[in-house]
C-alpha positions as CSV (number, residue, x, y, z in Angstrom):
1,X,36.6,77.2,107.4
2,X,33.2,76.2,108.7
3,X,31.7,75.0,111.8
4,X,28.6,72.1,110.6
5,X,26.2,70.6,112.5
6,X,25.4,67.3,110.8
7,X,21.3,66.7,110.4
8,X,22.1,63.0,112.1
9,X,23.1,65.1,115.2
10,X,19.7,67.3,115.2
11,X,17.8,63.6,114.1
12,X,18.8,62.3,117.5
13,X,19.2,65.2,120.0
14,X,16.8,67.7,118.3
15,X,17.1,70.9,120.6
16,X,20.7,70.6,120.9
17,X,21.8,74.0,120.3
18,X,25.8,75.8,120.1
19,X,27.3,79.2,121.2
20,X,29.8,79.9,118.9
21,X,32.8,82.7,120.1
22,X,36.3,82.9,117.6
23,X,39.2,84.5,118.7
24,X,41.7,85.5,115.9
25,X,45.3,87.0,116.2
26,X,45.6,86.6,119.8
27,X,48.7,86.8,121.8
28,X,48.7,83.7,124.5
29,X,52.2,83.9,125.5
30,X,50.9,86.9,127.5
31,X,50.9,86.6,131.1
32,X,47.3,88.1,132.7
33,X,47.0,87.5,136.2
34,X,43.4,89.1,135.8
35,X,42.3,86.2,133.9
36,X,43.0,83.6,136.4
37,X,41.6,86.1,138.9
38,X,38.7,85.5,137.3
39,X,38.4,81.4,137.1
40,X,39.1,81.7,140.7
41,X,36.5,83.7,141.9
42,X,34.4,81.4,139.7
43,X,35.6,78.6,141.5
44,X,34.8,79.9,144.6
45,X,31.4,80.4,144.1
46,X,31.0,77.0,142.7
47,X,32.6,75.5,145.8
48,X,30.4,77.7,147.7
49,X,26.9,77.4,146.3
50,X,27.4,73.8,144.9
51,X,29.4,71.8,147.7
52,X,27.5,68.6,148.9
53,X,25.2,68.8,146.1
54,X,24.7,65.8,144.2
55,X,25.3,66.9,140.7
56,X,23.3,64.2,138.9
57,X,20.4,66.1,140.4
58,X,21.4,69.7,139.6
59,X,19.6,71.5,136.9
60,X,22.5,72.8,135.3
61,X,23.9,69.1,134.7
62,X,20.9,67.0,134.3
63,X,20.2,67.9,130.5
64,X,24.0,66.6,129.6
65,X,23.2,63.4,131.6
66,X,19.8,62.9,129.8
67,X,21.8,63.5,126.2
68,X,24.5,61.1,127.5
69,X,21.7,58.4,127.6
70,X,20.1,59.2,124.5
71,X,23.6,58.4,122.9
72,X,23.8,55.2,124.6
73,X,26.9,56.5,127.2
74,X,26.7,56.3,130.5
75,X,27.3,59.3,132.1
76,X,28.6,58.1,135.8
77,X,31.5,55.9,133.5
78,X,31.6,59.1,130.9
79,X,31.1,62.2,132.4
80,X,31.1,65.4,130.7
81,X,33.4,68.2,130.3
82,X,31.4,70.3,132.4
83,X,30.4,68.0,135.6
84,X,33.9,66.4,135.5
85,X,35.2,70.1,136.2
86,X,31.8,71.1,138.5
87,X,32.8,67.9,140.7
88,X,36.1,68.7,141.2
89,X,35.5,72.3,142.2
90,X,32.7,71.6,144.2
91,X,34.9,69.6,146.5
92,X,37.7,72.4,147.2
93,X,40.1,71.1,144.5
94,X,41.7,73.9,142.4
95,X,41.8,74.2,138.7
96,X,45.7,75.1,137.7
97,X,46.4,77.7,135.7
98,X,47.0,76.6,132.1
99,X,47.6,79.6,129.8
100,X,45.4,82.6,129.9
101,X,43.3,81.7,126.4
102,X,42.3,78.1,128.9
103,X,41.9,79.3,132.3
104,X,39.3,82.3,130.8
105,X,37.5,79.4,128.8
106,X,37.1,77.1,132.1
107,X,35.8,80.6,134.1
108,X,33.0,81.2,131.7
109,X,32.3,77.3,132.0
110,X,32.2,77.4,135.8
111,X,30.3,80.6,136.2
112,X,27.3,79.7,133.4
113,X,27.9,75.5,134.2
114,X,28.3,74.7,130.6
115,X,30.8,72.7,128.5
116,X,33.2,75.2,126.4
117,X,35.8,73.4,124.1
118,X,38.8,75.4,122.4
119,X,40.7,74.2,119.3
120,X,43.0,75.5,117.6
121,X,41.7,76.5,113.9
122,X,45.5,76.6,112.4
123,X,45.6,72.8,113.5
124,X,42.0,72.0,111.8
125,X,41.7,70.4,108.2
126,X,38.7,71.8,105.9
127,X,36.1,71.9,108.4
128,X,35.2,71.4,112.3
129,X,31.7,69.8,112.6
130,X,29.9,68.0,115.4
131,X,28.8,64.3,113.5
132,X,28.8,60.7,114.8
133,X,32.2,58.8,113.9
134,X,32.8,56.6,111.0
135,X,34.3,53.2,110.5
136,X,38.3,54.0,111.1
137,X,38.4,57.3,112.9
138,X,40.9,57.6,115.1
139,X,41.3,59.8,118.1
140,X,44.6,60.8,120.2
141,X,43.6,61.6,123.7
142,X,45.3,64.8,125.4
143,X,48.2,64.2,127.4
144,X,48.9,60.5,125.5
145,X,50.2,59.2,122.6
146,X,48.5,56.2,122.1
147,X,45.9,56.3,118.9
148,X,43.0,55.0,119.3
149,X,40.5,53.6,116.7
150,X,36.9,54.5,116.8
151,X,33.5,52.2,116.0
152,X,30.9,54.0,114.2
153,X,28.2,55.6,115.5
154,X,30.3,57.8,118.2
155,X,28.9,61.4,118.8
156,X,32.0,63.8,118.0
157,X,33.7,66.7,117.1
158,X,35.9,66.0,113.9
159,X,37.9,68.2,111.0
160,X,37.8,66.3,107.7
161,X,40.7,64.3,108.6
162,X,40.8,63.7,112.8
163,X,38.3,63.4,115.3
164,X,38.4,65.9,117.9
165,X,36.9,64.9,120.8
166,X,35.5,61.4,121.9
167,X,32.2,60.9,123.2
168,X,30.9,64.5,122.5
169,X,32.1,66.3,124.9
170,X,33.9,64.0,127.0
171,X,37.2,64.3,126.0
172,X,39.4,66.1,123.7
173,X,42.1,65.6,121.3
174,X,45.8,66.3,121.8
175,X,45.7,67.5,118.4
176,X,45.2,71.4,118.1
177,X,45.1,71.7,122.2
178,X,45.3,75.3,122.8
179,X,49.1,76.6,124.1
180,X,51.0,79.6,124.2
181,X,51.5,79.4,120.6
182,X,47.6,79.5,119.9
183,X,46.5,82.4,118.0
184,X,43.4,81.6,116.5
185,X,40.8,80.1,118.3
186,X,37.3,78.7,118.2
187,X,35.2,78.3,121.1
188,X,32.2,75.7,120.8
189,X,29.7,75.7,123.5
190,X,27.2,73.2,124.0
191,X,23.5,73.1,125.2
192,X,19.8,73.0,124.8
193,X,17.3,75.1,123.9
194,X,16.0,74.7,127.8
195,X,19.7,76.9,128.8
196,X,19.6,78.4,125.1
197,X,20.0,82.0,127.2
198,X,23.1,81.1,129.3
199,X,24.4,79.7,126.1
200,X,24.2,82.8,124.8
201,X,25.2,84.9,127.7
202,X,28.5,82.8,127.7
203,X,29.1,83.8,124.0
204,X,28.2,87.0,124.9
205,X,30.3,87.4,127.6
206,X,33.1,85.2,125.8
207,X,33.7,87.6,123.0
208,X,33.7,90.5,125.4
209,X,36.6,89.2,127.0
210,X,38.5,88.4,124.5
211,X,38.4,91.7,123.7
212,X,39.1,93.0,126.4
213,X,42.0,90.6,127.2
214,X,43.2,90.2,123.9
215,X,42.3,93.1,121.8
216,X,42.1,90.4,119.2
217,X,38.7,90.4,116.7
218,X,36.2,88.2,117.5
219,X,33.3,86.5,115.7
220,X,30.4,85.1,117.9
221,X,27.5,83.0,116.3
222,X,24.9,80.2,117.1
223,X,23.7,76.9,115.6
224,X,20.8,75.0,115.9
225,X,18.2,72.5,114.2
226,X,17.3,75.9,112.4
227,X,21.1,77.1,111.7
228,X,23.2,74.2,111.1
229,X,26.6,75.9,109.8
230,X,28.3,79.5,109.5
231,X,31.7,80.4,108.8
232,X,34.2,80.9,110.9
């Protein structure tokens, strides 16, 4: 399977750039209490350093806000993955813990303030590629039944049959959510080259984990206008 950039993406938001960590053979139904150790100490600094800040204004957010715009979606109405979670630490509210595959993804998030998706790559069909929606694409959100149908033109994350995620990195699917019975796993995160080194770090620092956690293989890569694609 392979993880594709379409050019349309890089014709529109040119130094978009993506961290790339896979996971393979891991064991979720594991219960690490050092993991969530670990998004909570992350959330404490966030409350800490970020509490009272205005988060349109932060550095760390401002770039996803700008893209928002470029892609015609407003950012208050459709906030990104990462200020969405930012916002909620920020004012004291705790993150539950989900499994320990999704609570480590949200601490690397939190501590380098950067969207991180995780899908499933046993529920993916011939490819996962970031690409703006076609006529008829439909979308189930997480948590709901309901299927919606998309207009063209939508910034996503789709296999060859599904769409992944809505507005870019807004929402994702319930298809391929990551559970206990996740095992292999492919991490997606998003930014610019003006964060391009905390992109990396978080890969960096992904895969190490993983390791660590999981003692499951890993692959780590990155894409950008340069690198569109790579095999995961």
């Amino acid at each position: 399977m392979r993880f594709k950039v379409y050019d349309e993406v890089f014709e529109k938001l040119p130094d978009l750039c993506f961290g790339v960590a896979v996971g393979y053979h891991i064991n979720n139904k594991q219960n690490i209490p050092e993991i969530y150790e670990l998004m909570k100490n992350e959330m404490s600094k966030v409350e800490n350093n970020l509490k009272g800040i205005n988060l349109k204004e932060y550095q760390g957010i401002i770039p996803y806000r700008d893209a928002f715009n470029k892609l015609n979606l407003n950012p208050n109405k459709f906030m990104s993955s990462v200020e969405a979670m930012v916002k909620r630490v920020s004012k004291g509210n705790v993150l539950p813990s989900i499994n320990p595959v999704v609570d480590l993804g949200n601490s690397i998030s939190l501590k380098y303030i950067l969207p991180m998706g995780a899908h499933d790559l046993d529920a993916l069909e011939g490819e996962i590629a970031v690409r703006f929606s076609r006529q008829g694409d439909t979308f189930t959100s997480l948590g709901e039944e309901v299927v919606e149908v998309l207009d063209s033109g939508e910034l996503v994350y789709a296999d060859s049959k599904k769409i992944r995620t809505r507005r870019w990195i807004w929402r994702q699917s319930n298809i391929g959510k990551i559970d206990e019975n996740s095992k292999n796993i492919f991490f997606p995160i998003d930014g610019f080259q003006t964060n391009k080194e905390r992109v990396l770090k978080a890969a960096d620092e992904l895969e190490i984990l993983l390791k660590k956690y999981f003692n499951c293989k890993t692959k780590k890569g990155f894409l950008d206008i340069n690198n569109q694609e790579m095999e995961i």
